[in-house]
N, C-alpha and C positions, 0 to 999 in steps of 0.2 A: 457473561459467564461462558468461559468456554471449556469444552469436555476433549481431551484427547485418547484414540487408542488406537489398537495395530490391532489387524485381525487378517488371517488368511492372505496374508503379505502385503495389505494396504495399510496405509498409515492416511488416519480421516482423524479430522478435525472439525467439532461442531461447535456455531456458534448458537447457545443454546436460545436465544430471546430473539433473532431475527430466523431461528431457524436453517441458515446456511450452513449447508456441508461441504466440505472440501476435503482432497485425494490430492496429497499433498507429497514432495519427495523426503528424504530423509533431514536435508539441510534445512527446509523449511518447518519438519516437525519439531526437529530439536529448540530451533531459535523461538519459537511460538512456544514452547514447553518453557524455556529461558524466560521469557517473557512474563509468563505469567507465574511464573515461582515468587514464593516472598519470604520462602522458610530458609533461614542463615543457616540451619543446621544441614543444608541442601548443600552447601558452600556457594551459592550463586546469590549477589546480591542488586545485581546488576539491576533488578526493577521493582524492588522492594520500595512498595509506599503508593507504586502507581496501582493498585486496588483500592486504595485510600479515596476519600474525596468523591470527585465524582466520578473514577475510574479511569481506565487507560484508553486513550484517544489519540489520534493521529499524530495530534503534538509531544505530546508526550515520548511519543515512539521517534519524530522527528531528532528528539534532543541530544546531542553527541555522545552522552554520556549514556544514553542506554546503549548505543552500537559499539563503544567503548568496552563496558563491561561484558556487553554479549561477546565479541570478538577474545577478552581475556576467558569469559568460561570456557569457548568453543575453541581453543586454540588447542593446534595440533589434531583438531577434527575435521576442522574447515578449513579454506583460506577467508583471509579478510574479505575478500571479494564476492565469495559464494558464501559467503553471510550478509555484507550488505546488499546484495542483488536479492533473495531471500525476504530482508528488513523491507526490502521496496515494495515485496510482493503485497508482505502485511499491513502496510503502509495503506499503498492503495485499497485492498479489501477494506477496511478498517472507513476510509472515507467513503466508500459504497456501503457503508453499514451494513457489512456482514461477517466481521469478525468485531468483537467486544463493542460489541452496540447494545447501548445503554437499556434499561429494564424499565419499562415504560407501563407496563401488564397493571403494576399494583395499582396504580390509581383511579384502575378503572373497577375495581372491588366493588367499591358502593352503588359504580350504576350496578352493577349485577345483582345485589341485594335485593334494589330497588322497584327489580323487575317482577311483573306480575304473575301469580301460576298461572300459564297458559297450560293445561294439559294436553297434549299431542300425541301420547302413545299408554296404552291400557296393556297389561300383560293378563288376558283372564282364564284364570284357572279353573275351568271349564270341567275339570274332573280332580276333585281330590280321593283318587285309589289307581291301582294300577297294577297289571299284572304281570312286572319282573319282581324282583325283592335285590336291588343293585345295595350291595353292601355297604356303600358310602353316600349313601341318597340323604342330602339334607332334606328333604321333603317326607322324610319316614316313611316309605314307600309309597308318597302320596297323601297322609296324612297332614302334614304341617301342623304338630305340635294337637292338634284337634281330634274331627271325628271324618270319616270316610264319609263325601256328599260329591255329588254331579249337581251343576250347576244347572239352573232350570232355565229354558226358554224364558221367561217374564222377568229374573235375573239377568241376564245376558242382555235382555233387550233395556234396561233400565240403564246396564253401562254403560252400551252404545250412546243411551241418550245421553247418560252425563258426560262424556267423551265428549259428543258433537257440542253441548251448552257450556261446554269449558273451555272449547277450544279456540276461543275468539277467530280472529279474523285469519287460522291457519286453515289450508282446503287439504294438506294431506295429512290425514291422520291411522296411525298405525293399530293393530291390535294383534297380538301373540296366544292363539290360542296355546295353552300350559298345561300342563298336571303339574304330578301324576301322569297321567295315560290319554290325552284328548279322545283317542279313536274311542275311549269306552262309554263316551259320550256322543257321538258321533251326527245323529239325528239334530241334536242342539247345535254343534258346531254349524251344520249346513242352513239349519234357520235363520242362526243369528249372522252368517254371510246375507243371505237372500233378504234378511230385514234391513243390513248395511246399505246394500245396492237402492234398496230401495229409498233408504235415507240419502243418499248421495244426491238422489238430484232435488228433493224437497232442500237440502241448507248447502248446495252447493260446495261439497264438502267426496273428498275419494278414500278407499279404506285399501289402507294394504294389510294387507291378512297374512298372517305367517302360523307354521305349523308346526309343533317340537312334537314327535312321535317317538317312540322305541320298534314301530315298525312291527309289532306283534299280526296286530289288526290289519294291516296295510293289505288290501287288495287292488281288483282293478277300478273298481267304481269308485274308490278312494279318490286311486292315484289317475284317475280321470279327472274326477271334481278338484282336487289337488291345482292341477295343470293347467284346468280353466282359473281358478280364484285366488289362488296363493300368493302374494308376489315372493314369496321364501317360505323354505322347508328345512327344519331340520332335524336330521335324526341319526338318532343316537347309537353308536355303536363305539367299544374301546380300543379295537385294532383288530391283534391276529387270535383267532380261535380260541385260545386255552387264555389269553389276560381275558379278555371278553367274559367266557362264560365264569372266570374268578369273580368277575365283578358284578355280573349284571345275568346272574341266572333267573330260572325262574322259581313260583315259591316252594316247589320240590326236589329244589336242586338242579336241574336241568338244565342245561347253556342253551341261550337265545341265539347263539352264532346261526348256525346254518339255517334255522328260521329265516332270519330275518337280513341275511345277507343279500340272497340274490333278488330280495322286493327290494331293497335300495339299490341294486347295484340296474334292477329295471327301471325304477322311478328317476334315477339319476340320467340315463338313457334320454327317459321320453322326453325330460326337461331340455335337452341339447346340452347336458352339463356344467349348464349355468342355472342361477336362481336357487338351490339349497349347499348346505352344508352337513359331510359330514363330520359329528362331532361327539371325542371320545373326551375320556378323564383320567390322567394317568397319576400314576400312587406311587411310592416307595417301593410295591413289587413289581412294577416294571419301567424303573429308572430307565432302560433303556427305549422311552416311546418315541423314539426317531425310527425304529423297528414298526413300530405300529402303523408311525404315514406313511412309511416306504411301502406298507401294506394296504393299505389308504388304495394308496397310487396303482400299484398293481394291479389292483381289485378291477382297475378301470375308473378311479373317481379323482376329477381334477382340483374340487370346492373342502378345505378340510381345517379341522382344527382340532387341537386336544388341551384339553384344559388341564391344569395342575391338580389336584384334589385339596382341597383346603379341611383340613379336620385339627381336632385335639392332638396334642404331642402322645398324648394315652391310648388315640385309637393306631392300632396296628400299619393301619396303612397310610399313615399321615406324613407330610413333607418334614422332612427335620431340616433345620440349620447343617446336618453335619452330611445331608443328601447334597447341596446345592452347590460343589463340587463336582457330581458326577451329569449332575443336572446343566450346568454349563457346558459341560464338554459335549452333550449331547446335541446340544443346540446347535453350536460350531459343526459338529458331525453332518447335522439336517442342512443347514443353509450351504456345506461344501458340496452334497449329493443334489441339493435343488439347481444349484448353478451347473451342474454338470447335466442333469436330466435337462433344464430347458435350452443348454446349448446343442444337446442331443434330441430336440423337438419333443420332447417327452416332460413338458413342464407342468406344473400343478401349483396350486395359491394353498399355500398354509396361511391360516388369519393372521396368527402373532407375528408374522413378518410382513404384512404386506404396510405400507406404510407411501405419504404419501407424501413427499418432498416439494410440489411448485403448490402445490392448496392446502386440501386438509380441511381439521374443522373451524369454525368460526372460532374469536376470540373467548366470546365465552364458554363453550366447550373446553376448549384449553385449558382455562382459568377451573373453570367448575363441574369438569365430567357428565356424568352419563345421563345428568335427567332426574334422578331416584325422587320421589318425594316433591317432585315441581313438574316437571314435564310430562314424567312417568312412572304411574301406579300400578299397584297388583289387587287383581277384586278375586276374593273369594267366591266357594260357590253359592253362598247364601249372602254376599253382596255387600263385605266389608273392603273398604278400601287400605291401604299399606303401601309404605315408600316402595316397593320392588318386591318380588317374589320371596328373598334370604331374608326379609322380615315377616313375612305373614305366619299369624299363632303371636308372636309376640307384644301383648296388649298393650305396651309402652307406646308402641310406632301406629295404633288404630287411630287414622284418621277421620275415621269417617264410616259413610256406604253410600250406596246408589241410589235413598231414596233420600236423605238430606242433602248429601255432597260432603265437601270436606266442612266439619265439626270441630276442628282442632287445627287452623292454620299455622299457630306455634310451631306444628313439626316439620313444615314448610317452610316455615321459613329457618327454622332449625338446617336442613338441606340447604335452602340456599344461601346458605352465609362458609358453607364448608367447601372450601377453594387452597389451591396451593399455596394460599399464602397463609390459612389460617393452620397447617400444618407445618411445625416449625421442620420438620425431616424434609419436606419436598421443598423447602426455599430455596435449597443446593445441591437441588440432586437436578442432574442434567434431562432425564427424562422427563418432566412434570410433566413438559405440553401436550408429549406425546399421550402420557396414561392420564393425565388431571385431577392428580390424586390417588389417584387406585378405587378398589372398590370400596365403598363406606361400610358396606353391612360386613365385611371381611374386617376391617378397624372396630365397629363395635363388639364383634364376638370374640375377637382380642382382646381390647383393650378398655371396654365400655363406653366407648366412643366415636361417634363418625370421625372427629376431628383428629384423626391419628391415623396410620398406615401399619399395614401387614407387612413385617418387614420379609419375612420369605420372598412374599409377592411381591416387594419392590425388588428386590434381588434377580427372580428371574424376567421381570420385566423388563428393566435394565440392560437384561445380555440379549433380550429377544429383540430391542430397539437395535442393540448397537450390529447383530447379525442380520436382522433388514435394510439398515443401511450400506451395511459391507456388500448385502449380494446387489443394492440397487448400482453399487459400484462397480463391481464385477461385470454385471451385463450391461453397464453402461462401456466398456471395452470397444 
């Protein structure tokens, strides 16, 4: 499969199943467009049928008659010569398999099925309540669908242990303190650290600890203990002053901006500006949140992300189909200002671009995403287990708790059978390996189903791939 586009004046070509990208000139983008066309009403028919079978191959490409017909579409664009010099190019890529190299991924489906839940990372929401009232909070300020509970010490400690009895023969295992609001739990948090440590060297086993705050609470003994234990922090804020306190006041109305700005813009500091994120969520009323990192940046913070808002078409502030026009162009906006701040020393990592062209994740990552439901759960505060956070409250996806374990492995293996390929949308869409489906609990509140995709959300995923690629192009210069 290959994916072509032009952005910010390169012309890149990706081959989607080996991964290779190429920064190609115009002779060569066309004849590879040429190439892989098979639509007559295109009037080019020059390689029509080589999709067929087992696809287009070095021979195939060899055969007179495609430089033939490439030469008749291309005439009076090119000469014959800086098209077949071009053909050669492809030729060779092509026999280095990294242009239309064959799709090899699906067969390996079944071992991934096959594979056992190994659990490796716990999301625990350590406090269900919280004291913003952010107007788009799937979490109903902390609620989930339930009742307002902090999570106990002897909870906490019960997950740790099913964490560590689940997690077979893995030694690094993750845990996300959540809400709601962690800090309003805060005494627990530091327990069930000090109880980790301590399990670490009984099962030979290490905990990376991560932190999602809103920064209310955040002081210095926090952002000390923070510093030592955390290996990641992230908190939350939507950008500049007036979206922020729209979205994310407090429950008398009150904006959290000036709160809780200058404690992150400290904690970001003391970390050396690596090790957290910060991370906003941008709506319909401020399509323009390339304004918001640019503000990010200014602030002094290099680590950032803003996430889209996923809601009902009925709630006010929710992403439309008829947004992701203005949402596009925004993107393009940020990755031209990115490329010029870090050729101007002044660079900063937005998450949805950074991307990682010679590695990346294993195969099945690729194939099967982010974990939900196999690798990685979300425990309540009174110690029910659930695929990930965007399901907890919903008694369909209860798998379980902390004092049986999972009770219902059906919805495991439910998760692990939902892969690019059992989504007929991601079969041909060129990003799959990069997102590996998208988010599942985003497809079931769409669509009542994991096995489906958001299509918003493949939309701007899509432009956020192809704008990481462009700027990796850019500064590779």
């Amino acid at each position: 499969m290959i994916h072509q586009y032009q952005n910010n004046g390169y012309n890149i070509v990706m081959d989607v199943v080996s991964g290779a990208v190429h920064v190609v000139d115009q002779v060569c983008y066309d004849v590879i467009a040429g190439i892989c066309k098979s639509d007559e009403a295109d009037g080019f028919e020059a390689c029509k049928g080589l999709q067929e079978g087992p696809g287009i191959t070095a021979e195939t490409l060899k055969e007179p008659e495609t430089f033939q017909k490439l030469a008749a579409e291309l005439n009076g664009r090119y000469s014959e010569e800086e098209i077949g010099e071009a053909l050669r190019d492809v030729i060779e890529l092509t026999e280095a398999g990294q242009l239309f190299t064959e799709d090899t991924y699906e067969c390996l489906i079944d071992e991934v099925k096959k594979r056992k839940t190994v659990v490796k990372a716990l999301c625990l929401h350590i406090a269900h309540d919280c004291n913003l009232a952010c107007r788009y909070c799937f979490a109903e300020e902390g609620e989930y669908h339930g009742r307002r509970a902090l999570m106990s010490y002897e909870v906490g400690k019960k997950a740790l242990d099913f964490l560590i009895a689940s997690s077979g023969g893995r030694h690094n295992l993750e845990v996300d303190f959540f809400g709601g609001e962690p800090l309003m739990n805060w005494q627990v948090v530091k327990d069930l650290v000090a109880y980790g440590r301590e399990q670490e060297k009984i099962h030979d086993k290490h905990f990376r600890f991560t932190l999602t705050t809103n920064g209310v609470l955040l002081n210095d003994e926090v952002q000390a203990f923070v510093n030592r234990e955390m290996d990641n922090v992230v908190l939350s804020l939507d950008g500049r002053r007036e979206v922020n306190d729209r979205m994310r006041p407090f429950r008398n109305g009150a904006g959290s901006y000036d709160l809780i700005v200058p404690k992150f813009q400290r904690l970001a500091d003391s970390r050396g500006q690596e090790r957290y994120y910060v991370r906003g969520t941008f709506t319909r009323e401020n399509l323009d949140f390339a304004e918001d990192i640019l503000h990010f940046a200014d602030l002094g913070f290099k680590q950032m992300s803003i996430e889209p808002v996923v809601g009902d078409e009925d709630d006010p502030y929710a992403i439309r189909v008829s947004d992701l026009p203005a949402i596009m162009e925004e993107y393009d906006k940020l990755a031209k200002v990115m490329i010029e701040r870090e050729k101007e020393g002044k660079g900063f990592n937005f998450f949805h671009f950074m991307i990682d062209l010679d590695g990346g994740p294993c195969v099945a990552k690729r194939l099967s995403g982010c974990g939900s439901g196999t690798e990685y759960l979300a425990v309540t505060p009174w110690g029910d287990l659930y695929p990930c956070h965007q399901f907890v409250g919903q008694e369909e996806f209860l798998m379980g708790n902390v004092d049986e374990g999972i009770v219902r492995p059906e919805i495991a293996d439910d998760f692990r059978s939902c892969n690019v390929y059992s989504k007929e949308k991601c079969r041909d869409c060129f990003a799959k390996f990069y997102c590996s489906g998208g988010c599942m609990a985003n497809a079931y509140h769409f669509h009542g189903t994991i096995h489906d995709t958001y299509e918003i959300g493949c939309e701007m995923q899509r432009k956020r791939v192809e704008c990481a690629i462009m700027i990796k192009a850019a500064l590779a210069e």
